[in-house]
C-alpha positions as CSV (number, residue, x, y, z in Angstrom):
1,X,44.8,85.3,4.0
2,X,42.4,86.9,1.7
3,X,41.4,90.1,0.9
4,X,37.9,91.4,-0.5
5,X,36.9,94.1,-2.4
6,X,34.2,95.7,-2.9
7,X,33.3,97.9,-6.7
8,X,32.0,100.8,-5.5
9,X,30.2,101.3,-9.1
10,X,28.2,98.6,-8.9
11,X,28.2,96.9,-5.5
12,X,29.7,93.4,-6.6
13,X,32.0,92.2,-4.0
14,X,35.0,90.1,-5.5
15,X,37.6,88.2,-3.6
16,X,41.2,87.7,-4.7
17,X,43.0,85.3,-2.9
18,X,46.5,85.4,-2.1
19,X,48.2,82.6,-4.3
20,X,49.1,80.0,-2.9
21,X,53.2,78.9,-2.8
22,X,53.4,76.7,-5.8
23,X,56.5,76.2,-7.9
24,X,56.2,77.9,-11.5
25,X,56.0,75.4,-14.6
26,X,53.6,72.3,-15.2
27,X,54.1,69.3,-13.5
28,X,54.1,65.7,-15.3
29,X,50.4,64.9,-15.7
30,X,49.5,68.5,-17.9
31,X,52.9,68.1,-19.5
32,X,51.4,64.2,-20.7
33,X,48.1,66.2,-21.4
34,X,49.7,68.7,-23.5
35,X,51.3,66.0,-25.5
36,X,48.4,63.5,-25.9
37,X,46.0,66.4,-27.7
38,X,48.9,67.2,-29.9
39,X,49.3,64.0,-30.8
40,X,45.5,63.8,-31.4
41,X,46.0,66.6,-33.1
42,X,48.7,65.7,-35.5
43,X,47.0,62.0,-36.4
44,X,44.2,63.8,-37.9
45,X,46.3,66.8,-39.1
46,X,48.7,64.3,-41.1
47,X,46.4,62.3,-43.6
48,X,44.4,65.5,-44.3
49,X,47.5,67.2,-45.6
50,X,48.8,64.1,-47.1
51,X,45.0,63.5,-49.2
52,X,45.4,67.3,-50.2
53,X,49.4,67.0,-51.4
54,X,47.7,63.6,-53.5
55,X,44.6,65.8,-54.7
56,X,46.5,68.9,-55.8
57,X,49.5,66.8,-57.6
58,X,46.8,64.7,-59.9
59,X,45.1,68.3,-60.5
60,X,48.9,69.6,-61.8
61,X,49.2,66.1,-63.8
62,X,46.0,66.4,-65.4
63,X,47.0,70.4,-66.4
64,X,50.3,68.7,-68.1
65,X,48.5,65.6,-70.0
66,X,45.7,67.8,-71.4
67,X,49.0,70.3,-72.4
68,X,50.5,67.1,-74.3
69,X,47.0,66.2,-75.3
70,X,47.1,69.3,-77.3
71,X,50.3,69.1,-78.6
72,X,49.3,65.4,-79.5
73,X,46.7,67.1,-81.6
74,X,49.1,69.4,-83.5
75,X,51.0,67.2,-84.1
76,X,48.6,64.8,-85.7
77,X,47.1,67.5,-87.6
78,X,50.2,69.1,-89.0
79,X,52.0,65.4,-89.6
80,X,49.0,63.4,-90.6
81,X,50.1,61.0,-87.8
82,X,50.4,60.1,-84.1
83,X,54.0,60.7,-82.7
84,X,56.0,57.9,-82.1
85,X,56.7,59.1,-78.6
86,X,57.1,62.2,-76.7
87,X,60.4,63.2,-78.3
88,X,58.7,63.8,-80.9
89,X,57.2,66.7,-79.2
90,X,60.2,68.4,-77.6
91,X,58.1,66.8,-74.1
92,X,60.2,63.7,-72.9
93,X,61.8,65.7,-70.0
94,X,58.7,66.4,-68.9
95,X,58.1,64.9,-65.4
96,X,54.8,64.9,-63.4
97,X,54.3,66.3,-60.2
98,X,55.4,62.7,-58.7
99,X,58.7,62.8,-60.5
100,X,58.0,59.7,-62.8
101,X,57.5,60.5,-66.5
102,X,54.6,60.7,-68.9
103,X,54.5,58.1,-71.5
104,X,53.2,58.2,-74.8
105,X,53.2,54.9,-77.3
106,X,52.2,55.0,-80.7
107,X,50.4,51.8,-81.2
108,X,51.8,51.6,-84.8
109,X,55.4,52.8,-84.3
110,X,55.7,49.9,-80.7
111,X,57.2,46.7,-82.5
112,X,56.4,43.4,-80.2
113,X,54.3,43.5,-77.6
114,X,55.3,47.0,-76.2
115,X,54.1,48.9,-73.2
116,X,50.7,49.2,-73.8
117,X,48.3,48.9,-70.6
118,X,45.2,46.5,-71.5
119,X,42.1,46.7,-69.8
120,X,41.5,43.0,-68.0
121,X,44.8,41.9,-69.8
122,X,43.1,41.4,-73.3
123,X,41.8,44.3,-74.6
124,X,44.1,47.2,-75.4
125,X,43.2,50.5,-73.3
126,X,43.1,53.0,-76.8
127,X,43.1,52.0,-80.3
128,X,45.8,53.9,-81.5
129,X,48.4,55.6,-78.7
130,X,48.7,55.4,-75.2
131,X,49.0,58.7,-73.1
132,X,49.6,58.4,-69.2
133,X,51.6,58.9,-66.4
134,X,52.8,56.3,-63.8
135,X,51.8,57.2,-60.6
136,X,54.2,57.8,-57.7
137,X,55.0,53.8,-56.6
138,X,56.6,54.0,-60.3
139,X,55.7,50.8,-61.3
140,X,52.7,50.1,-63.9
141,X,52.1,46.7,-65.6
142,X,50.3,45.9,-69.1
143,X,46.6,45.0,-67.6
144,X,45.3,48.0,-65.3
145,X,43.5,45.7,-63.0
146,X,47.0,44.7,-61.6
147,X,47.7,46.5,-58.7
148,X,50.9,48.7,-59.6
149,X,48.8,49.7,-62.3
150,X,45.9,51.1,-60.5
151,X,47.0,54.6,-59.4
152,X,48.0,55.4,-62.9
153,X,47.0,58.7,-64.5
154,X,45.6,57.9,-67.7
155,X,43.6,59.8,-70.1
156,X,42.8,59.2,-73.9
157,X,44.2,61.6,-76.0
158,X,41.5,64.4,-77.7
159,X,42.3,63.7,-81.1
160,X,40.8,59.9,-81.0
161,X,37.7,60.8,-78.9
162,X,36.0,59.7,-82.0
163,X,36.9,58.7,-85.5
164,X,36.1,61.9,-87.3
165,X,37.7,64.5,-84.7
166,X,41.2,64.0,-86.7
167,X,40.1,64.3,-90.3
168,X,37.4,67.4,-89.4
169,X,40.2,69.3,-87.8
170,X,42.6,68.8,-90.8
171,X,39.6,69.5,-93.0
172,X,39.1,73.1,-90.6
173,X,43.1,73.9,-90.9
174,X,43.6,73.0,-94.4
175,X,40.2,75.4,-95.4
176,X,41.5,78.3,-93.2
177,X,45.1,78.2,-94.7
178,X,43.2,78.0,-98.4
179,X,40.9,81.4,-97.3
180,X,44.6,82.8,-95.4
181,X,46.5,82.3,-98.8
């Protein structure tokens, strides 16, 4: 049975329809629908969010090595020299956002072969120190063409960006602490 009705302001006629005798709740094909576009869903929901985590944790890694960059620097200009490591600097706690640690080798305080990565397995990386973090598989090997080495964080540090960098900024500090005294 079905009943019409007419809207008297503007003449449509509509027709609702009794509903039929159905039993309430979703029956096993919309309940497989249901699942299969969440499913959808979540495959491309997953590695989005995982790509993001990986983007915003290198970010927060790079914000720490340029913060031990600069301490690097004081270092060097308040010293004269590279630190022999990060204890040097009240930083070997410091862990990236991964949860493996920041390294930092002094070519000329490393006796033997050391940890140094090498570019191609020959070539040293940096001339002088070392400054990176291994990346979350926690392994990193001396050349960074191997494989555990090629998610590394690595950076050289400022104060070897070029040759002169160190001694002009001693020559800055040691001229502003003459003009200070």
């Amino acid at each position: 049975m079905s009943t019409r009705v007419i809207n008297q302001k503007c003449g449509h006629q509509f027709a609702y329809f009794k509903p039929l005798n159905r039993n309430k709740g979703c029956n096993l094909i919309e309940l497989m629908i249901v699942i299969a576009i969440i499913a959808l869903l979540t495959t491309l929901a997953i590695p989005s969010y995982s790509n993001y985590i990986d983007r915003k944790d290198n970010a927060l890694a790079r914000i720490d090595i340029d913060g031990i960059e600069q301490a690097i620097l004081r270092f060097s200009v308040t010293t004269g020299r590279l630190p022999d490591n990060l204890t040097m600097l009240g930083m070997n706690n410091l862990l990236a956002p991964w949860g493996q640690p920041y390294e930092h080798l002094n070519h000329d305080a490393v006796q033997g072969n050391g940890k140094f990565r090498k570019f191609k397995g020959e070539v040293p990386l940096n001339s002088d120190d070392d400054l990176y973090s291994i990346n979350k598989n926690g392994a990193s090997n001396g050349p960074l063409t191997a494989a555990t080495s090629k998610d590394d964080l690595s950076v050289r540090p400022m104060a070897h960006l070029s040759g002169s960098v160190l001694t002009m900024t001693q020559l800055i500090l040691a001229a502003l602490a003459r003009i200070n005294n």
